[in-house]
N, C-alpha and C positions, 0 to 999 in steps of 0.2 A: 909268792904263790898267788895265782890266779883266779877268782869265784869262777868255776868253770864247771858247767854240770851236763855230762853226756846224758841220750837215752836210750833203750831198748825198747823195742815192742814183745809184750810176750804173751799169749793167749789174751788177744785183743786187751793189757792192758798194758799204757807204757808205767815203767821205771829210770827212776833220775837214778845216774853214775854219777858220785860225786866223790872227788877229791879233794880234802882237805888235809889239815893238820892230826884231827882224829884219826883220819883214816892211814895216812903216813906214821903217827905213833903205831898203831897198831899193826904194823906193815913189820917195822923198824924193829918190835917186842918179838915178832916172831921170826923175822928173817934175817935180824941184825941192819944190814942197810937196806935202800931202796935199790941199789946197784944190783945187791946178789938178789933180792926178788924178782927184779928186771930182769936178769940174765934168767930165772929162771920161767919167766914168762910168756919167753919169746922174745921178747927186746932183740934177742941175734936171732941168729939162724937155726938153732936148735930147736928139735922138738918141746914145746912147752913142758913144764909139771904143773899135771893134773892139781895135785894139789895147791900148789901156787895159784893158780891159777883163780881156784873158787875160792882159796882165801882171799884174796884180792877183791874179785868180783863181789864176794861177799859183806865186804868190808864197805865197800863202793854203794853196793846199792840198801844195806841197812842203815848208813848212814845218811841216804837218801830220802829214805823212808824216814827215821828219825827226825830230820830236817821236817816233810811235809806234815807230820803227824805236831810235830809246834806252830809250825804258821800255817795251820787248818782245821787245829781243836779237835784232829780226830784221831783214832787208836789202832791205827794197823798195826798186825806182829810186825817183827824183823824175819827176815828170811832163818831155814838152818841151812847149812852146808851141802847137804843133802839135797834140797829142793834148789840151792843156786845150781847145783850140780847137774841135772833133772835139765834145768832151764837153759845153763849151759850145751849141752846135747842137741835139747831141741834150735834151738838158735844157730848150732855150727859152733865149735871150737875155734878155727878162724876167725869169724865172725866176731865172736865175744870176744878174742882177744886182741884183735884189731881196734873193737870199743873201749876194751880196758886202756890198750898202751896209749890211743887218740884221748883219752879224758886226762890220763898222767902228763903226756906231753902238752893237751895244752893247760892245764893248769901250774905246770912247773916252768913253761918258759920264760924267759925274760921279755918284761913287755917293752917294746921298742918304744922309742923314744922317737917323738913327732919333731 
C-alpha cells in the first residue's frame, strides 16, 4: 500500500482523502472485503450505494483529519455521516466518487519497478 492522500475542495476549505490500513480495516468490518465495497461504489458500471459511498468517503477523510490534527497539534472534529453526505451532494456524486475510487486505486497499486 501506497502513502497516497487525494483532495477535495469544499466551501472554500480543502480535505485530505486518505487511504490506509485504518481506513481498509474499517471498510473490510463493515462490508466484509474491499471487492464488495467496490462493487458497491461504483467500481463497475452500477449505480453507486448511497451508503457506501459516504461510509467510504467518511472513512477517508476523518482519517485525514485525524492524520492532520497529530502532525499540527490541532483539534478538529471528525466529520458525521450526515455532513459527509451534505458535502457529498454539494460536490456531485460523480465527482466524489471519482475522488474516492482515484485515492483507493492509487494507493493500492503496485509500485512499478524502475
Amino acid at each position: 500500500m501506497k502513502d497516497f492522500e487525494g483532495k477535495i475542495q469544499y466551501k472554500e476549505k480543502e480535505y485530505k482523502l486518505v487511504f490506509n490500513l485504518n481506513v481498509m480495516e474499517a471498510i473490510q468490518e463493515e462490508y466484509e472485503t474491499l471487492e464488495k465495497w467496490g462493487d458497491l461504489t461504483g467500481a463497475s458500471d452500477k449505480e453507486p450505494n448511497a451508503k457506501a459511498v459516504i461510509f467510504g468517503f467518511a472513512q477517508m477523510l476523518n482519517e485525514g483529519i485525524e492524520i492532520a490534527n497529530e502532525e499540527n497539534g490541532t483539534n478538529d472534529k471528525p466529520l458525521t455521516l450526515k455532513q459527509v453526505g451534505r458535502m457529498i451532494t454539494e460536490i456531485g456524486l460523480v465527482n466524489a466518487t471519482a475522488s474516492l475510487n482515484e485515492t483507493v486505486i492509487a494507493s493500492t497499486k503496485n509500485e512499478e519497478k524502475n
